[in-house]
C-alpha positions in Angstrom: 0.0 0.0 0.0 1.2 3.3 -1.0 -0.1 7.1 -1.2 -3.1 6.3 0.9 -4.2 8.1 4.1 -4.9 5.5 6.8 -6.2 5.4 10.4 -5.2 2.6 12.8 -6.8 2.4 15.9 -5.3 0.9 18.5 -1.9 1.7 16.3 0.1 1.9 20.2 -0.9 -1.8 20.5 0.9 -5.0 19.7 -0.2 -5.6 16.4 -1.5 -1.8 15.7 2.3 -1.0 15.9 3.6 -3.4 13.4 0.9 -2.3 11.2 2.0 1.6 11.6 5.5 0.4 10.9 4.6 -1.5 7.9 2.7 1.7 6.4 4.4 4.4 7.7 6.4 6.3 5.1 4.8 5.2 2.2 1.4 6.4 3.6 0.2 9.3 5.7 -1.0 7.0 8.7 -3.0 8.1 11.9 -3.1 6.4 15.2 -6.2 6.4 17.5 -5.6 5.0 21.0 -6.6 6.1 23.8 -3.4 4.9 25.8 -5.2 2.1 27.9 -3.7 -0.9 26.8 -1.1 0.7 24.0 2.3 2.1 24.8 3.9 5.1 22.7 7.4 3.7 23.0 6.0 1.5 20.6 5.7 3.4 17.6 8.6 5.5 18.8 11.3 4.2 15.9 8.7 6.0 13.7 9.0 9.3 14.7 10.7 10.4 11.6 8.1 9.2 9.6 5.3 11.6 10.2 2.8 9.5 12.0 0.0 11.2 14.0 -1.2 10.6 17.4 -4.5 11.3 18.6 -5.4 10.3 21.8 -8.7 9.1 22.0 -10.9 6.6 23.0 -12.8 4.6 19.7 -16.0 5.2 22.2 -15.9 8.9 21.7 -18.2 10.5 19.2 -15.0 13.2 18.3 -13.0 10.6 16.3 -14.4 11.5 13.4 -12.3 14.5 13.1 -9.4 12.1 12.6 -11.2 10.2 9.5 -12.0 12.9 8.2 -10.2 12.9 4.3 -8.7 9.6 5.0 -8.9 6.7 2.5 -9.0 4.1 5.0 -9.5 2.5 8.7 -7.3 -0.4 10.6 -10.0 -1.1 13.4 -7.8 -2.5 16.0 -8.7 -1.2 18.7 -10.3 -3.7 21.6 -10.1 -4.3 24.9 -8.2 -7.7 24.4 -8.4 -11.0 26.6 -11.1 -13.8 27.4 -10.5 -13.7 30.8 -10.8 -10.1 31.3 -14.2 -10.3 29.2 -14.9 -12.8 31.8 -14.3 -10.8 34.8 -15.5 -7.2 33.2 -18.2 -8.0 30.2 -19.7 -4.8 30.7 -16.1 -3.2 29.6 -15.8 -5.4 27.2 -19.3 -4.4 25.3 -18.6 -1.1 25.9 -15.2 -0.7 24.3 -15.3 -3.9 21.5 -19.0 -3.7 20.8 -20.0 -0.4 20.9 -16.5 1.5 19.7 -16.7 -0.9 16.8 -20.3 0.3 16.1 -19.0 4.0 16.6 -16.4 3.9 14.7 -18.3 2.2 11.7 -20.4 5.2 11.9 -17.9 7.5 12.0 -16.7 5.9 8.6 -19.8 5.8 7.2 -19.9 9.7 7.3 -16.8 10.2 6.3 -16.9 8.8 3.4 -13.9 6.2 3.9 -13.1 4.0 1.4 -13.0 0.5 3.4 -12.3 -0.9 7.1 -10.3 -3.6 7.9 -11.6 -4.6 11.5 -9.3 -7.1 14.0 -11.4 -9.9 15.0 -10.3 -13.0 16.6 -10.4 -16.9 16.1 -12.6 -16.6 19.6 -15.6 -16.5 17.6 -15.6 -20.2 16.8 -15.5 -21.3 19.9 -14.4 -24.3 21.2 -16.1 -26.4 18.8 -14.2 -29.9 17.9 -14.3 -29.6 14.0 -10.6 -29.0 12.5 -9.5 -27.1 10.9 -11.9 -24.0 11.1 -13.3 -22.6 8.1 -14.9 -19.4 8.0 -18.6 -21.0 6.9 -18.6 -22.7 10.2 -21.2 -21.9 12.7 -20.1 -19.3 15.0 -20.2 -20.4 19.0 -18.1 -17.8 20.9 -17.8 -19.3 24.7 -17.0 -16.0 26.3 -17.8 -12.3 26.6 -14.9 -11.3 24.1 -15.9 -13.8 21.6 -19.4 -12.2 21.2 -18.1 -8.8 21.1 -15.6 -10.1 17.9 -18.8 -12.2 16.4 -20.9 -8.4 16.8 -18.1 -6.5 15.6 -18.3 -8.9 12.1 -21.9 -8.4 11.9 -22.1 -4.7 12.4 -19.2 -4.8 9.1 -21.1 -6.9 7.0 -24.7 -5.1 7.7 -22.6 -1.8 7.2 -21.5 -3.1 4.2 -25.3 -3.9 2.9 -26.9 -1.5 4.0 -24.9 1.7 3.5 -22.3 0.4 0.9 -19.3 0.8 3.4 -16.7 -1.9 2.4 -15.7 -4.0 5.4 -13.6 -6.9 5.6 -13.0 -8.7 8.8 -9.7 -11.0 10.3 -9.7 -13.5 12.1 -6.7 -13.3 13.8 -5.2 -16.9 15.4 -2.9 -16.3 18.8 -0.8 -13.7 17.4 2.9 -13.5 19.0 5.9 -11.3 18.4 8.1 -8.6 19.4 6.3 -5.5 21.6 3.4 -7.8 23.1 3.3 -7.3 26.7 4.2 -10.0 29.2 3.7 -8.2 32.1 0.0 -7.5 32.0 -2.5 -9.9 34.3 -4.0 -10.4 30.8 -1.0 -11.0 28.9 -1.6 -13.6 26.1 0.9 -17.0 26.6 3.7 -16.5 24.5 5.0 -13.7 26.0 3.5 -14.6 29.6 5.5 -17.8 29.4 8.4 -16.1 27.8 8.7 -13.8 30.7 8.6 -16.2 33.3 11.3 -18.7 32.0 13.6 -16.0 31.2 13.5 -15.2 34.8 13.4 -19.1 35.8 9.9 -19.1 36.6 7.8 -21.9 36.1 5.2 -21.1 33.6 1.6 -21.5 34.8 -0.3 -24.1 32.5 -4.4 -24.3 32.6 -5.3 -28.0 32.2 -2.6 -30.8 31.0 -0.8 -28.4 28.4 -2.0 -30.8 25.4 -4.4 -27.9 24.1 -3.3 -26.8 20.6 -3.2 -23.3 19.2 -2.3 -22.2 15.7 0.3 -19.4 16.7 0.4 -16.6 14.3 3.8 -14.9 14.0 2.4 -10.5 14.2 4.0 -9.7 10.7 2.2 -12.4 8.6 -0.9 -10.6 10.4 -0.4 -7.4 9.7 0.9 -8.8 6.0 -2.8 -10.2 5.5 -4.6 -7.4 7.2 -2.7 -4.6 4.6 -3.2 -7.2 1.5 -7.4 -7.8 2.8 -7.7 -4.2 2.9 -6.5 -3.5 -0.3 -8.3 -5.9 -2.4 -11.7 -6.3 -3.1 -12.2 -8.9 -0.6 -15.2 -8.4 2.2 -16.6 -10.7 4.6 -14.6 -13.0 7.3 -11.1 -14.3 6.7 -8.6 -16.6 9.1 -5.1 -15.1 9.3 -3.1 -17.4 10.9 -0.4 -19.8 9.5 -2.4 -23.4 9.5 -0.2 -25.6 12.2 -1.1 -26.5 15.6 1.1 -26.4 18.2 0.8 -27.8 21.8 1.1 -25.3 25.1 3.6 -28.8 26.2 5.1 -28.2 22.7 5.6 -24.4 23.1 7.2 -24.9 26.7 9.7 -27.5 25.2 10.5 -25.0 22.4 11.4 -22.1 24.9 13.5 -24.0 27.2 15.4 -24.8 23.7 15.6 -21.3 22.5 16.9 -20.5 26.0 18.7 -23.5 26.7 16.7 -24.2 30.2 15.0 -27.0 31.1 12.1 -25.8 33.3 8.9 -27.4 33.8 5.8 -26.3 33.5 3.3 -25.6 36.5 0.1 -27.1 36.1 -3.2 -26.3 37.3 -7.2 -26.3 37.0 -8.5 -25.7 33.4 -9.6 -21.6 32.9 -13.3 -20.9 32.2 -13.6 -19.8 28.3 -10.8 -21.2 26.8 -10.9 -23.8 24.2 -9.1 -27.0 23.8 -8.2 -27.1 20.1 -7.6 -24.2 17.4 -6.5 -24.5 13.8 -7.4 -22.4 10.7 -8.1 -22.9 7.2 -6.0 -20.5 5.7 -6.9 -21.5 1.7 -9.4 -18.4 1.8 -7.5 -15.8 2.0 -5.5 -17.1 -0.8 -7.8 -15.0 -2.8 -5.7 -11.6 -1.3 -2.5 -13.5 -2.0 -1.9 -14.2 1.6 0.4 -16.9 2.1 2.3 -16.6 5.0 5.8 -19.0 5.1 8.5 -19.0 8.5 9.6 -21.5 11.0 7.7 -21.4 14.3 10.8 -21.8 16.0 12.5 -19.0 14.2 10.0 -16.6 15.2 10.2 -17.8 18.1 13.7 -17.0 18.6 13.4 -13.7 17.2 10.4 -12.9 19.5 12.1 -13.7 22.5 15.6 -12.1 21.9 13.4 -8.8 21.5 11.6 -9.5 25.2 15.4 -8.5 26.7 14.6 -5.0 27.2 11.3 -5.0 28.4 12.0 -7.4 31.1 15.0 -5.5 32.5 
């Protein structure tokens, strides 16, 4: 993508940042974030490119001023995490449900040319069919799987009924550099990666033989650029089509650090799902076709935690 003006919100966040730093220079790109779970350090390599900050919550009614003559919208912005759904579903409708509904609104009116709205692999559920395909029934099992399953039918009725283009990810268990390990939400890549680099024990829900198709952050925000600019709408997976145990992940760590630490276990979380792997051959039709070694990115992922962790 090139020559376009773009708005990202949640552009401070994990993946929000990497998308920034994909687009930035060849584009005139905006951030919205309202600070609450995004950091500016993370955008601040990009400083020299001309990227704009707004602070702002996706809730307010005022962020149209920042789509205004903009081409068109990364809606990343979420309050992430099935457990924190779990514990605060109220916050979780108000920030995934209706910012997504606001912020479709907002491009309605201003006339944007398409948005490319984050939603998650949660909205499947924990059925037992592999791999999942995007025709499959949807069957979130918690609070932030409804709000991503809401989000994707607010695009496509948007879409219908007032000709805004809308295309929606399903993004699998993203990992990479700049996601947070020290939240009490953190997501189990870097949570695990944190712990064993300070010879923790990492904490493992149920026997650790749960799969999850571990997406590395730059084949997302590859496919999330690529969906945007095509003609695609609807629901895609983005995710990389292998499954990979939480037992399997824990044995790859140790290796990458060269420690030998065993896992904690304990009683199952309510929520999460035992199995998750995508069908990937749809968003072939964007050219997405993501190709890297787990371990690699891996590897890369967790010589970057050395900083944050100091």
């Amino acid at each position: 993508m090139r020559d376009r003006r773009v708005v990202i919100t949640g552009g401070l966040g994990f993946i929000g940042s990497h998308l920034a730093e994909r687009l930035a220079g060849d584009n005139e790109v905006t951030i919205v974030d309202d600070l609450s779970t995004g950091r500016i350090e993370n955008v601040g390599h990009l400083a020299s490119k001309g990227i704009q900050v707004v602070r702002a919550s996706v809730t307010s009614p005022e962020i149209w001023r920042a789509f205004e003559g903009r081409d068109y919208v990364f809606h990343l912005a979420a309050l992430p995490s099935v457990p924190r759904s779990i514990a605060d579903p109220a916050r979780s409708h108000e920030v995934n449900v209706n910012g997504t509904l606001n912020v479709l609104i907002a491009a309605r009116d201003c006339g944007i040319k398409k948005v490319a709205f984050a939603s998650s692999s949660s909205v499947y559920g924990d059925t037992p069919v592999l791999p999942k395909v995007e025709d499959m029934p949807l069957c979130p099992t918690s609070p932030y799987g409804v709000t991503k399953a809401v989000g994707e039918m607010y695009c496509k009725v948007f879409q219908e009924v007032y000709g805004l283009k809308a295309v929606s990810l399903r993004y699998f268990n993203v990992f990479g550099p700049r996601q947070d390990p020290n939240s009490e939400y953190a997501a189990v890549v870097p949570k695990f990666i944190a712990a064993m680099m300070q010879g923790r024990q990492p904490v493992v829900y149920g026997d650790g033989e749960q799969s999850r198709d571990f997406t590395f952050v730059r084949h997302a925000a590859d496919a999330t650029i690529k969906a945007c600019e095509s003609g695609a709408s609807g629901a895609f997976n983005v995710a990389c089509g292998r499954s990979i145990t939480i037992n399997g992940l824990v044995r790859a760590i140790n290796e990458a650090l060269g420690k030998e630490i065993r896992p904690l276990y304990v009683e199952p979380r309510r929520g999460d799902i035992r199995h998750s792997l995508a069908d990937i051959s749809r968003a072939g039709c964007f050219h997405y076709e993501p190709s890297g070694d787990f371990r690699e990115e891996l590897t890369e992922t967790i010589r970057s935690f050395g900083t944050c962790l100091n």
